[in-house]
N, C-alpha and C positions, 0 to 999 in steps of 0.2 A: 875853396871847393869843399864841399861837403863828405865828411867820411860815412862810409856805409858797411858795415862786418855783418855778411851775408852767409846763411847756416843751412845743411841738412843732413842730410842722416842716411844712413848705412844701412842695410838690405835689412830686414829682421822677420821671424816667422817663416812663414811659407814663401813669402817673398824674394825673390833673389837679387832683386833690385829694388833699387825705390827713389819712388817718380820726384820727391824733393830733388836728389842728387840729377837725375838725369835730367831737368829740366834747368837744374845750375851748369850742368853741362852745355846744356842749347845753349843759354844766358852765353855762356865763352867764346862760341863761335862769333858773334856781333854785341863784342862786350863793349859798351858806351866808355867816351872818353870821358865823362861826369855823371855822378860822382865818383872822387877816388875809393873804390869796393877791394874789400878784403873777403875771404873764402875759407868756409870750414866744413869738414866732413865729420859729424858727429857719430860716435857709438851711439847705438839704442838702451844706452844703461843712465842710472838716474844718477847713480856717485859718480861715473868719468862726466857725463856731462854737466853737472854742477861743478866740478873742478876745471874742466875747462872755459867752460863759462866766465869764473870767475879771474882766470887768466887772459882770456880776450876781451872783457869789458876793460878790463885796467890800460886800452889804450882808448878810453873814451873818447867810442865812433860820435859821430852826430847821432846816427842812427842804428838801429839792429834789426836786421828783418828776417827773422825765421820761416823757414820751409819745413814741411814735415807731408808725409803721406795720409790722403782720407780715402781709404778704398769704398766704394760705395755711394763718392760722390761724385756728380758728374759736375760742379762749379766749383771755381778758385771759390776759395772763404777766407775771406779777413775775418782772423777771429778778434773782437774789441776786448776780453775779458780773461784773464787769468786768474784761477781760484789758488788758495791755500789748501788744495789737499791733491795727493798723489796716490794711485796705483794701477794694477798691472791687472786686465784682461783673466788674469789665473785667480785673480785674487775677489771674494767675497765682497761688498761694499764697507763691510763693517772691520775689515783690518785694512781700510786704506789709510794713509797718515797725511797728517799734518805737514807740509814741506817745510816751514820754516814756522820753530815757534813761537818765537814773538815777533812771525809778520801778520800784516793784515789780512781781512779776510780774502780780499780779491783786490786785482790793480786791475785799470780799464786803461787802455792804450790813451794814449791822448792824439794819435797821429789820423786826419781826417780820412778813414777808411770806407766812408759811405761815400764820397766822391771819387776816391778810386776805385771802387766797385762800380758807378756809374762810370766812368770813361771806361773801364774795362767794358762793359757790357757794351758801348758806343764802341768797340772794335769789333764787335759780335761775340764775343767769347762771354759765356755766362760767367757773372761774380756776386759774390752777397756779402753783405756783411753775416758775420755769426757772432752770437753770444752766447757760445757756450764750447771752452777749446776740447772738452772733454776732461778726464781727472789722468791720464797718462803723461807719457814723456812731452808731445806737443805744448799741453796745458802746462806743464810743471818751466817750460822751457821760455817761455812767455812771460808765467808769474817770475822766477827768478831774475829773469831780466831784470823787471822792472824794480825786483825786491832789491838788486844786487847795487842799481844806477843809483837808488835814493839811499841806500848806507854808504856808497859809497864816494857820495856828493860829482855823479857824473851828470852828463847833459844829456846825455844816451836815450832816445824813445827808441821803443823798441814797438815792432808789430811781431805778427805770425797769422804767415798765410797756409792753409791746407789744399792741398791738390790732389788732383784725382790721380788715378791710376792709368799711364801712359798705356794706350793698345797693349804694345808688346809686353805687359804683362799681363794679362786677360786671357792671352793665346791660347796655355795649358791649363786653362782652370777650369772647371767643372761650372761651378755657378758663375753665374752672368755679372759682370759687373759694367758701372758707367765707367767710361775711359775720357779723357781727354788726349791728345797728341803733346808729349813734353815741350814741343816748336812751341806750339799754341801757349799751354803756360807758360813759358820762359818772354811770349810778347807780352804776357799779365805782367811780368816781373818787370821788364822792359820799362810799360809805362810807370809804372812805380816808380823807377830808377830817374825816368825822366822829370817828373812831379817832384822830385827832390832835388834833381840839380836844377829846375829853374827854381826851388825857394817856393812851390806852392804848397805851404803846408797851412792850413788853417784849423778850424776845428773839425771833430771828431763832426 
């Protein structure tokens, strides 16, 4: 049976939740008997979540599939591309850094995310592939990944998917935003989960 070590992340900003975590939540209520999935609730910080990262790959899953928050967007996004460079919204483009410095520029998933983005979207629920995770914690979270499986000779493909902002957080905010219902992403996730216990993995 295929191992899966499934991630998201902890409220951060203005935020008081955030829609990765709640939609791992749905996932729980009709959690699949395959694949065998493991669960992590990440800080929004770059050191604990490299540190942890590097503790949960060392039970090289088959798989890693990150969740993170896209406010702004109203489709799942498979992101295919993690870049070598990192920072933070506060920060200038020109003090962003380097994540790792002798990795490569960018790692591209290898897991066929343009076909799960068309069965997703065959459920009705909008999904796209993206190539571009952004330079924050999601991107950094992706790149690592895949930096951490090849040093550290695991089997581990890793994706990272970005979700919208569940309704209930949109309620109290001033500017408009696209929401999705967490139900709804967590059936995105769903089939994904299912795509991997029958073994349909092919190319990207």
């Amino acid at each position: 049976m295929p191992s899966v070590l499934i991630t998201a992340f902890e409220p951060y900003d203005r935020w008081k939740t955030n829609s990765s975590w709640l939609t791992l939540v749905q996932l729980t209520h009709r959690l699949p008997t395959q694949p065998a999935i493991t669960t992590r609730l990440y800080p929004v910080d770059f050191s604990t979540v490299r540190q942890r990262l590097a503790e949960d790959l060392k039970a090289n899953y088959d798989y890693a599939v990150h969740l993170g928050q896209a406010p702004g967007s109203g489709r799942v996004q498979l992101e295919a591309i993690g870049i070598n460079v990192g920072g933070s919204g506060s920060q200038p483009p020109d003090q962003y850094r380097t994540l790792v410095e002798d990795g490569p520029v960018a790692y591209r998933s290898e897991l066929p995310l343009a076909s799960w983005a068309g069965k997703i979207r065959e459920l009705g629920i909008p999904a796209q592939v993206s190539y571009h995770a952004g330079t924050y914690l999601c991107n950094a979270t992706l790149y690592l990944s895949c930096y951490m499986a090849e040093r550290m000779s695991l089997h581990t493909q890793a994706a990272f998917v970005h979700l919208p902002l569940d309704p209930s957080q949109t309620l109290t905010q001033s500017q408009d935003f696209a929401s999705l219902p967490a139900a709804t992403s967590a059936a995105a996730l769903g089939l994904i989960l299912d795509e991997i216990a029958r073994g349909e993995i092919g190319a990207v």
